[in-house]
N, C-alpha and C positions, 0 to 999 in steps of 0.2 A: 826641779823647779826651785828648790831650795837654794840652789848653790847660786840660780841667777837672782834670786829676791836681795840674797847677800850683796851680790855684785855691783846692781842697779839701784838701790834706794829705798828698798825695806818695803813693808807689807801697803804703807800710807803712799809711796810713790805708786805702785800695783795701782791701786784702788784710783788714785787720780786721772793714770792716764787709762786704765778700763774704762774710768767715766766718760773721759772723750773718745774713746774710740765709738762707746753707744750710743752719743750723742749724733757722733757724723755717721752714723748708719741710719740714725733717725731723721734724721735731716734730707738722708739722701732718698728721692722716688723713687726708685731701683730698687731698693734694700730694705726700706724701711721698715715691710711689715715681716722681716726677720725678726724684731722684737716685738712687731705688734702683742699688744697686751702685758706685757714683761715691765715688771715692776724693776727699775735700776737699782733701789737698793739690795733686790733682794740678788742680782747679779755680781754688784758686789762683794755680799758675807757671802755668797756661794765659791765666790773666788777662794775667799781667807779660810774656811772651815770645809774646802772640800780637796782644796789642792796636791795633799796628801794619798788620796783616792785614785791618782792618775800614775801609772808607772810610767818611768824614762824607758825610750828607747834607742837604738842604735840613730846616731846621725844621720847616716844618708837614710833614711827610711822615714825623713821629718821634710826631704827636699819638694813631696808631692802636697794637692792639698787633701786632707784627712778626708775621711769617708763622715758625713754627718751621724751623729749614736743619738740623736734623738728620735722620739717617737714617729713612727712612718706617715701620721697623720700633721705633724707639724715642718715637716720637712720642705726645704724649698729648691727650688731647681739648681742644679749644678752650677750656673753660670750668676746667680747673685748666692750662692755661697762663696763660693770664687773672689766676688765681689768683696763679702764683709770678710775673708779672709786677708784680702790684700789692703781694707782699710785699716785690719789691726795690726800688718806688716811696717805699713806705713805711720800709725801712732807709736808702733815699738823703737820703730827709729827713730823719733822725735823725741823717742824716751833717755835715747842714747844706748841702747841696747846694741851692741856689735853684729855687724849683717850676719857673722856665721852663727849668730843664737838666736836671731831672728825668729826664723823657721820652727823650732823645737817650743820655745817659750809662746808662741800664737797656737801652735797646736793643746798644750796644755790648757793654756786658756779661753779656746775653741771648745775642748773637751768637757770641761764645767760649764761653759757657757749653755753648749747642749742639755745638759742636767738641768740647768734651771729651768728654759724651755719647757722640754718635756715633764717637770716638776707641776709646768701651769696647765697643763692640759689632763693632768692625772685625775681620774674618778677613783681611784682608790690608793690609800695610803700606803706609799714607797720610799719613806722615811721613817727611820728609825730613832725613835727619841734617846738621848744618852742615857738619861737613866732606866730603860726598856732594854737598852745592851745584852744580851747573855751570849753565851756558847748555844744555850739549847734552842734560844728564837735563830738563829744564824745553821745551827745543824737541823732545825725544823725545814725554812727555807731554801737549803742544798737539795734536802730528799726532796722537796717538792719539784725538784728540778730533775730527779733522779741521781743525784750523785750518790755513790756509797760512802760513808761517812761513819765512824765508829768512835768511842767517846774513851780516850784515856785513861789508864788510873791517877795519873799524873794531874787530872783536868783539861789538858791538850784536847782538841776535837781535829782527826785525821781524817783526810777529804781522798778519797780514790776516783776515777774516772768515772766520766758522766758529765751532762752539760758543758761538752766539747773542752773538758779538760782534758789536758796532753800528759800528765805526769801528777802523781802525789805530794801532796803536802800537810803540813800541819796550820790550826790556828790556835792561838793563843791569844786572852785577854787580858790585860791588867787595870782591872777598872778603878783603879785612887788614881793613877796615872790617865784614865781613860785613854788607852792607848791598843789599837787593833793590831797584830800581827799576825804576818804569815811567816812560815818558816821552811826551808827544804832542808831536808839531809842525803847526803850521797855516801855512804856508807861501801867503805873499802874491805876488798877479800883479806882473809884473817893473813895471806903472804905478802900483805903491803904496808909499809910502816910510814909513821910521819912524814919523812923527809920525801918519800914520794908522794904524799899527798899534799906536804908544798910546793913541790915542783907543777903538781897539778892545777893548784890551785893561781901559780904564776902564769900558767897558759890560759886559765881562764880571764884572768883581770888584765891581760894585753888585749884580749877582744871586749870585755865588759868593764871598760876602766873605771866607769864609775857605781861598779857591783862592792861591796863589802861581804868578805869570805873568812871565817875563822874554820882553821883545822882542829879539833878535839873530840875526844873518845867518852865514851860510859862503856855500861856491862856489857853492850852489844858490838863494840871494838870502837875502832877509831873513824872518822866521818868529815864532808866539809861542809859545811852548813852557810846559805844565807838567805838574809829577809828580808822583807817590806814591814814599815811599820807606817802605820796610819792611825791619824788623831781624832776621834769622833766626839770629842769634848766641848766643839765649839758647835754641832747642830743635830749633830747623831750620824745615824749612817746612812748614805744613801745608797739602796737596796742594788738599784741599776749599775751603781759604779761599784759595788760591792762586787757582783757577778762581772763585770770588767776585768778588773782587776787581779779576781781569780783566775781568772782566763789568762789574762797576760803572764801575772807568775807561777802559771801551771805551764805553761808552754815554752817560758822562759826556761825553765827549770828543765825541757825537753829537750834544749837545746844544748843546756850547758853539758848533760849526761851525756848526750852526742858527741861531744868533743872528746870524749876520754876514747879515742880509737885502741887504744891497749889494751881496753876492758880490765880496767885496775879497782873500777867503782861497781857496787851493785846496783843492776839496770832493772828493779824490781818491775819495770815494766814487759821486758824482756823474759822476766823469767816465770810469769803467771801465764 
């Protein structure tokens, strides 16, 4: 999302034409009570302070329209989501946004839309205030999900399977930066050295071009590591897209292991 905010007119263009796109969903009898009750500005800052929270995915996988993530109880029928999807197709074009990024940028901002939604129908608090942040309220929340989850000497908190995650990872905090990350490591047998795990890491970013991968080692050898980072500094964290997101880069990360058909990298899923 980043890269299109850059392209198209910055955070203040976003927010303009989001405004009209809610307006002609409101406007229209069809669709309207998609936003029923839905305060506009708060659709807004959910844009700005959430947009982080949504991972990118493969192109064609952006051609359909999304499956609704909000609450089952605010959900509308297939054919006026359809609807408000193709009205903000259509305001992204007036935005100048190129038809092949159409599709991907309405999805993301579909997917916070939904947050906010379901943000209004909450009886119980699914937001996480910034300064409430920790590893332990975040590794509280996993277990309660079931994940196994184990707490670093480093400070790291490591997530293992559970709540349909596909693959391990780490989290890590930097709270002056208020800055959430996730992290993966692929950790290479002790007969593989750097220059193969650039090569690796080349096959990977022809199909995930727009993944960032650094190759480097510690005590436990050499590894290729990459992450998500996300901003909770502008409203906290929201809990649902929290569990989202983990989802996505656990399973991203399921994928990316898959690719190593050589079995060059350790597939610690494989060998539990």
């Amino acid at each position: 999302m980043e890269d299109l905010l850059k392209k198209y007119g910055g955070i203040p263009h976003l927010k303009k034409h989001v405004m009209q796109f809610y307006e002609k969903v409101c406007e229209d009898k069809g669709s309207k009570h998609y936003f029923f009750g839905i305060n506009s500005e708060h659709i807004l800052a959910d844009q700005v302070n959430f947009r982080s929270f949504v991972m990118r995915k493969l192109d064609h996988l952006y051609r359909e329209t999304p499956l609704q993530t909000g609450l089952a109880s605010i959900r509308v029928k297939p054919g006026v989501f359809d609807d408000v999807m193709n009205t903000l197709q259509r305001q992204l074009k007036l935005m100048g946004v190129h038809w092949r990024e159409i599709p991907r940028m309405a999805c993301h901002i579909l997917e916070v839309v939904e947050e906010t939604r379901s943000r209004s129908a909450d009886t119980a608090k699914t937001l996480i205030d910034p300064d409430q942040v920790s590893l332990a309220l975040l590794d509280e929340l996993l277990k309660r999900k079931h994940v196994h989850t184990k707490m670093e000497a480093n400070g790291d908190l490591h997530t293992n399977r559970g709540f349909n995650l596909a693959y391990p990872f780490w989290i890590r905090l930097q709270p002056a930066e208020r800055k959430l990350i996730f992290f993966g490591r692929f950790y290479a047998f002790s007969s593989v050295g750097s220059a193969e795990l650039a090569a690796i890491v080349e096959m990977m970013q022809k199909r995930w071009t727009f993944m960032a991968f650094d190759v480097k080692n510690d005590a436990d050898g050499w590894f290729i590591e990459t992450r998500h980072v996300m901003d909770y500094g502008g409203a906290g964290i929201p809990i649902r897209m929290f569990f989202n997101v983990a989802k996505d880069f656990s399973w991203r990360l399921d994928e990316l292991i898959n690719m190593d058909k050589d079995e060059r990298l350790i597939n610690v899923v494989k060998i539990k």
